[in-house]
C-alpha positions as CSV (number, residue, x, y, z in Angstrom):
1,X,-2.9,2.6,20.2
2,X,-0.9,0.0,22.0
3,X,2.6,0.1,21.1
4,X,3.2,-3.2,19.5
5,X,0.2,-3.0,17.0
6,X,2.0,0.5,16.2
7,X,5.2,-1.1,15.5
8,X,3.5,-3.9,13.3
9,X,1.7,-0.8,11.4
10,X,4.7,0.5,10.7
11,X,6.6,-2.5,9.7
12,X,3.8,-3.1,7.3
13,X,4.3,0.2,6.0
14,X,7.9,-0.7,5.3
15,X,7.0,-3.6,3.6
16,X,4.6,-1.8,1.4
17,X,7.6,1.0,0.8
18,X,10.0,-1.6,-0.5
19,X,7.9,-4.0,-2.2
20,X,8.1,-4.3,-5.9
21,X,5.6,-1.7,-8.2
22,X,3.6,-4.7,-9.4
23,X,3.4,-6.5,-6.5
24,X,1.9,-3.5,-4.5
25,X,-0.6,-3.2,-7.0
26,X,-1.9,-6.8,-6.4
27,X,-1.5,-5.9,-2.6
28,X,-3.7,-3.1,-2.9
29,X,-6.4,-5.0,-4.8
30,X,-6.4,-7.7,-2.8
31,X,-6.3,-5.2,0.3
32,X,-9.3,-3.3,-0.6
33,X,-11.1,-6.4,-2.8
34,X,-11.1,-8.7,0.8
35,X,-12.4,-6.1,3.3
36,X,-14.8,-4.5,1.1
37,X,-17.8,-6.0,3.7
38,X,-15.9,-4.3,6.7
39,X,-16.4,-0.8,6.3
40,X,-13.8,-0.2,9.2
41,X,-11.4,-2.8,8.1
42,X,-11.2,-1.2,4.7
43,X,-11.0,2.3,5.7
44,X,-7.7,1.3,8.2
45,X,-6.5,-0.1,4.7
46,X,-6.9,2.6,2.7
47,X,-5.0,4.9,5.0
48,X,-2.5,2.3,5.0
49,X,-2.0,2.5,1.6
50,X,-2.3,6.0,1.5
51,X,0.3,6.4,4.1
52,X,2.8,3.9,1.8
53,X,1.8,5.8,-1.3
54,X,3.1,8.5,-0.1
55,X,6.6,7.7,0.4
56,X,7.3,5.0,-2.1
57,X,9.1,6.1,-5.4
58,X,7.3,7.1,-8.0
59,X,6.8,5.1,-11.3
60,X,6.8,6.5,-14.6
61,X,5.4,4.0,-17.0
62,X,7.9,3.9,-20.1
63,X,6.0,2.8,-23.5
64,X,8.8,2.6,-26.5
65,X,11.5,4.1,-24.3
66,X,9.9,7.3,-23.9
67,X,8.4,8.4,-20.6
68,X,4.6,9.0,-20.4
């Protein structure tokens, strides 16, 4: 892969890392929702996502102050 696409991969990665929980979700839809025609396109971002996923924080969803 050529070297700048690489580094804009990665970059988007980042991004996706440090982006709010709620706004990733909409991200994610929108991701998937837009290239759902291009079975390529949408299998490139899946693994983005999946590649994100896996080093953002994870989010424990809090209903009355108790953790779920």
């Amino acid at each position: 892969m050529n070297s700048s696409i690489e580094k804009q991969v990665e970059e988007m990665v980042e991004d996706l890392i440090h982006t709010s929980f709620d706004k990733y979700k909409r991200l994610k839809l929108v991701g998937l929702a837009i290239t759902a025609d291009d079975p390529k396109l949408q299998a490139f971002m899946k693994e983005l996502f999946a590649v994100a996923e896996k080093h953002r924080p994870e989010m424990i969803e809090m209903k009355g102050g108790a953790a779920v």
